[in-house]
C-alpha positions in Angstrom: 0.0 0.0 0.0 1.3 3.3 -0.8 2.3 5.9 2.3 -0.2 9.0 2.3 2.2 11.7 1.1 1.5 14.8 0.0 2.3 16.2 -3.3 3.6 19.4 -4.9 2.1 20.9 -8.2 4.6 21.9 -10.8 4.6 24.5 -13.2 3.2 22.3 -15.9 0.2 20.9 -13.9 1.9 17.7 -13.0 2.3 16.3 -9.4 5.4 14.8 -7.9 5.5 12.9 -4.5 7.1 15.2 -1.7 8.6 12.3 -0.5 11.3 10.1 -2.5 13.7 7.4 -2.3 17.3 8.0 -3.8 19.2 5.4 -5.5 22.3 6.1 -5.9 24.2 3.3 -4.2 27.8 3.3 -5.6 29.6 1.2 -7.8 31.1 -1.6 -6.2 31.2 -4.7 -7.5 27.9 -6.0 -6.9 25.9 -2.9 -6.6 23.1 -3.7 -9.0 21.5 -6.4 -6.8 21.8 -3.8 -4.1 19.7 -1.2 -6.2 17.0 -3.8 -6.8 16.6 -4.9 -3.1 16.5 -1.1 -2.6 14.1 -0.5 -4.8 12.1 -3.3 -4.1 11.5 -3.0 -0.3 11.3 0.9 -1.1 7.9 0.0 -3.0 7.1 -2.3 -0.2 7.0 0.8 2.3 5.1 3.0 0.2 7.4 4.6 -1.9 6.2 6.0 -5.4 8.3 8.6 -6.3 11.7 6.8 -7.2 15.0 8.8 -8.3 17.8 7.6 -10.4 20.2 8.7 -12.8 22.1 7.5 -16.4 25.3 8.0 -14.0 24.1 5.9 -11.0 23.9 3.1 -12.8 20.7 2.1 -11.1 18.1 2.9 -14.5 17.5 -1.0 -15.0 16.6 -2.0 -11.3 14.7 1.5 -11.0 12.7 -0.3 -14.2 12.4 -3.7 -13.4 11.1 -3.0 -9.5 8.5 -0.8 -11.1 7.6 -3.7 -13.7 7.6 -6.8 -11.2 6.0 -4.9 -8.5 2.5 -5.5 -10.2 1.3 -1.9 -9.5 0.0 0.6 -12.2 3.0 2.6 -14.0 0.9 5.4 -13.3 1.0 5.1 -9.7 5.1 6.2 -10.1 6.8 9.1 -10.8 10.3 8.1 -12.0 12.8 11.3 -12.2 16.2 10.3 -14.3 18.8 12.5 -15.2 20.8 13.0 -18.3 24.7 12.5 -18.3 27.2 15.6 -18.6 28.9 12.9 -21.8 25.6 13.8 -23.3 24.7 17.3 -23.7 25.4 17.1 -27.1 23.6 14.0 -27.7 20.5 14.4 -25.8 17.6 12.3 -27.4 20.3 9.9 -27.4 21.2 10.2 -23.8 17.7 9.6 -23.1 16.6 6.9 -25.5 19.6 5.0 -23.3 17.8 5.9 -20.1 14.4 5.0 -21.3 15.9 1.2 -22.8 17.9 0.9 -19.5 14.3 1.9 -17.3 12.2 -0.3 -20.1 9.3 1.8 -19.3 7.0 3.8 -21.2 7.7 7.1 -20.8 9.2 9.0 -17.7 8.3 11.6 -15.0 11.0 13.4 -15.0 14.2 14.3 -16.6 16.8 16.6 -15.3 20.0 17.7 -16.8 22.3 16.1 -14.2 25.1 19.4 -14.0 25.2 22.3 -15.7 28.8 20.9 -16.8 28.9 19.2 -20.4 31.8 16.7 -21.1 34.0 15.5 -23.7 33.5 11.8 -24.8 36.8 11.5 -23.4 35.5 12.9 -19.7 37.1 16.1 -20.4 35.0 19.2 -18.9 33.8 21.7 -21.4 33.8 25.2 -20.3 31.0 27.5 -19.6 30.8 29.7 -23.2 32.1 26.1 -25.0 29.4 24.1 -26.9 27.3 22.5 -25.8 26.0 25.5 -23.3 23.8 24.7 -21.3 21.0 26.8 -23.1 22.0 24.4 -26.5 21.3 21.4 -23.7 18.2 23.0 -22.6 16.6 23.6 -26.1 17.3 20.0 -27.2 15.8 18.7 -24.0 12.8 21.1 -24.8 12.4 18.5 -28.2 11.9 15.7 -25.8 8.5 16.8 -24.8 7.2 16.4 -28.2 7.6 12.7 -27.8 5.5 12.2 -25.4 8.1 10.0 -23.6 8.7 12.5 -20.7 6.3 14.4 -19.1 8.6 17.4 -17.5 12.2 18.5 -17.6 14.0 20.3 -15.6 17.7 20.5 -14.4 20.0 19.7 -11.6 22.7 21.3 -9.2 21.8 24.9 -10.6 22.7 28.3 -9.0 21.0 31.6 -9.4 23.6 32.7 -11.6 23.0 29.4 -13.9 19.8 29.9 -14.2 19.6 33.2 -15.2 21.7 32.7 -17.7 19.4 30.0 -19.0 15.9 31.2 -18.3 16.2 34.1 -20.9 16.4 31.2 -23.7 14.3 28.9 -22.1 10.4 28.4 -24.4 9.8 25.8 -21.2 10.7 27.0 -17.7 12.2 24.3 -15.7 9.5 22.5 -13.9 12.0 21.4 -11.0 15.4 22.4 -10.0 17.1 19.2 -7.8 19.9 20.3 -5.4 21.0 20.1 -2.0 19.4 21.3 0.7 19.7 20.7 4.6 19.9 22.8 7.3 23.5 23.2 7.0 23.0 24.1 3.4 19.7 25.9 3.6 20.1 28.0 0.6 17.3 30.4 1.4 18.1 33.0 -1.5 18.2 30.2 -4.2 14.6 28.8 -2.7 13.4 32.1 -2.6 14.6 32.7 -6.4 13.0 29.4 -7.6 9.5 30.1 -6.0 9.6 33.3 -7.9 10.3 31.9 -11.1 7.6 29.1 -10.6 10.5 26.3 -10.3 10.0 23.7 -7.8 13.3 23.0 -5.5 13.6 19.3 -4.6 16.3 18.2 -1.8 19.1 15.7 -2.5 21.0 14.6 0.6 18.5 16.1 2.8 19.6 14.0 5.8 23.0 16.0 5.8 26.0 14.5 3.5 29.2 12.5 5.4 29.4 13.0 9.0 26.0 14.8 9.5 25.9 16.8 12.2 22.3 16.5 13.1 22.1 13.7 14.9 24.0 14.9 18.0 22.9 18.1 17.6 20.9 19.6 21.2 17.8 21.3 18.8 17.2 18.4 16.6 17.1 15.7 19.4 15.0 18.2 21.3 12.6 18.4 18.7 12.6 14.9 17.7 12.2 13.8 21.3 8.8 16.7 21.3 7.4 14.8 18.9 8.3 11.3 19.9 9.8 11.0 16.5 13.2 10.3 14.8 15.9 13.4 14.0 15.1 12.2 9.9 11.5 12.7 10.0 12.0 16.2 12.2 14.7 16.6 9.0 12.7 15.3 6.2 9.4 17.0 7.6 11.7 20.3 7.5 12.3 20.1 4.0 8.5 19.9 3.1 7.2 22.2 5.1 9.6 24.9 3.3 7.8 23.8 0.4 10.5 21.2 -0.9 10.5 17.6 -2.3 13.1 15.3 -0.3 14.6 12.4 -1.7 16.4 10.6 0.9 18.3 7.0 0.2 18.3 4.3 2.6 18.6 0.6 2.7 17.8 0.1 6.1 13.9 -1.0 5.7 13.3 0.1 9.2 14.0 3.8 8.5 12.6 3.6 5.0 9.1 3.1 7.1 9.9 6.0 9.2 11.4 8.3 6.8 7.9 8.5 4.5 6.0 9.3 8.0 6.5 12.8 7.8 5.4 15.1 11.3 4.0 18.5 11.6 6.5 20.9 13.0 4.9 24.0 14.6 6.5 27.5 13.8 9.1 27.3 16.7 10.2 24.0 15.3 10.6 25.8 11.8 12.2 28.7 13.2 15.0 27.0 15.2 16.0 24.7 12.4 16.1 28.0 9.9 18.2 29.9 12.5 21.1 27.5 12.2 21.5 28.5 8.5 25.3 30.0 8.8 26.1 29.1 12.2 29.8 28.3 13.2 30.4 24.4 13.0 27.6 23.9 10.5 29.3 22.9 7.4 27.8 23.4 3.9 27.7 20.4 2.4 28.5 21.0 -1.0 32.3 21.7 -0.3 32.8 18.1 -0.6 32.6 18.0 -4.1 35.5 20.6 -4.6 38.9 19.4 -6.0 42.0 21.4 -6.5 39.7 24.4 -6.1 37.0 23.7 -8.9 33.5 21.0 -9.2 33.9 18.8 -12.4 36.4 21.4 -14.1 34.3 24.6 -12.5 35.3 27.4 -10.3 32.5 28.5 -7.9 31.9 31.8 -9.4 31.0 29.5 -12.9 28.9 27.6 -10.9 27.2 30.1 -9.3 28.2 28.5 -5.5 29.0 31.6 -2.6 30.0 30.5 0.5 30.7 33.5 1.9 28.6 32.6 4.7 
């Protein structure tokens, strides 16, 4: 039986599930039967809003979970996400996705970076074709097939997106980043509700070492509400209006992560008030290397951490 979960409209009058389950689960030797156990007990615990990528390597058990589970296609809403090696190749990239998923059509599909890459894994700069407004347009073509039902994009700033919006005939419908409360990123939110783009939260538990779970105001509030410090987390990120998309294999906290609570406006305001506080970490400095993300410096990629 699915979990009662609320949904957010997007700009094109579709609904996506506020809750998610990631799948990225590395790529160790062995992973895929991990991804289909995932997957599979994901569905078992009410999960119908599943998230994978060309890059996870997760497409096929993402597909044939959804398939074997005997439930309704429409009663999923698969997001996928199209590879940097592809900007240049987009109906290609996704034909790939959509033979790996072997399913009709999908929900979703979000150019993965704003970064495009060489066939050789070689980064592209910003002003070098493909841009990402020659991505966007060709991913634009894709709704004409009727094989996806909204686009949107990944790990955008501000700065990246208005450099694409002006050239955009189909506003991004979602905008996947992310967000927890040591990486709040109020200004981009704020940005995205303006422009009718709807934020959803990858790594909304914290990335690494998460600090949360030791921290005095999350226990506190967990503990108030005789609940767990990853539903006081995950019910965060939707009350600020935000898809989550956790990843667990644990099936104990998959049951509890899709309860969500309902945090009063004290609860809200705590959480928000750590945004910038010494010792919280942004999470996103994890991907740097040698200074730059995937061949980027911050100011390309729009990323201030100033704060």
């Amino acid at each position: 039986m699915a979990a009662t979960v609320p949904q957010f409209t997007l700009n094109d009058g579709t609904k996506i599930h506020a809750v998610g389950m990631g799948t990225f689960v590395g790529k160790d030797t062995g992973f895929e039967p991990r991804a289909e156990l995932l997957v599979k007990n994901a569905i078992k615990h009410g999960y119908r809003h599943i998230d994978t990528a060309f890059a996870y390597g997760t497409e096929q058990a993402v597909g044939k979970e959804i398939r074997e589970s005997g439930l309704p296609r429409e009663d999923f809403y698969v997001t996928t996400k199209l590879s940097s090696r592809y900007h240049d190749r987009v109906r290609e990239g996704f034909d790939l996705s959509l033979k790996s998923l072997n399913l009709d059509y999908v929900d979703l599909y979000l150019m993965h970076w704003p970064q495009a890459r060489k066939a050789n894994g070689d980064t592209l700069q910003p002003e070098e074709y493909p841009t990402i407004i020659d991505t966007w347009k060709d991913m634009e073509g894709l709704l004409e097939t009727g094989k996806v039902k909204s686009i949107g994009v990944s790990n955008f700033s501000i700065k990246t997106l208005e450099q694409l919006l002006p050239h955009a005939k189909v506003i991004p419908a979602v905008n996947q980043v992310e967000l927890h409360p040591a990486l709040q990123q109020p200004e981009l939110l704020a940005y995205c509700k303006s422009k009718g783009i709807h934020l959803t939260a990858y790594t909304p538990l914290g990335s690494g070492s998460s600090p949360f779970y030791k921290h005095d105001t999350f226990l506190a509030i967990a503990a108030k509400h005789d609940a767990t410090v990853a539903q006081v987390l995950l019910s965060w990120g939707v009350q600020r209006g935000t898809a989550v998309v956790p990843k667990s294999e644990n099936e104990h906290r998959m049951a509890q992560n899709i309860s969500l609570i309902k945090l009063d406006d004290d609860d809200m305001q705590q959480i928000n008030n750590l945004h910038g506080q010494p010792g919280f970490k942004r999470g996103l400095l994890s991907y740097f290397k040698d200074g730059k993300v995937d061949g980027w410096a911050p100011e390309q990629l729009g990323w201030d951490y100033s704060d």
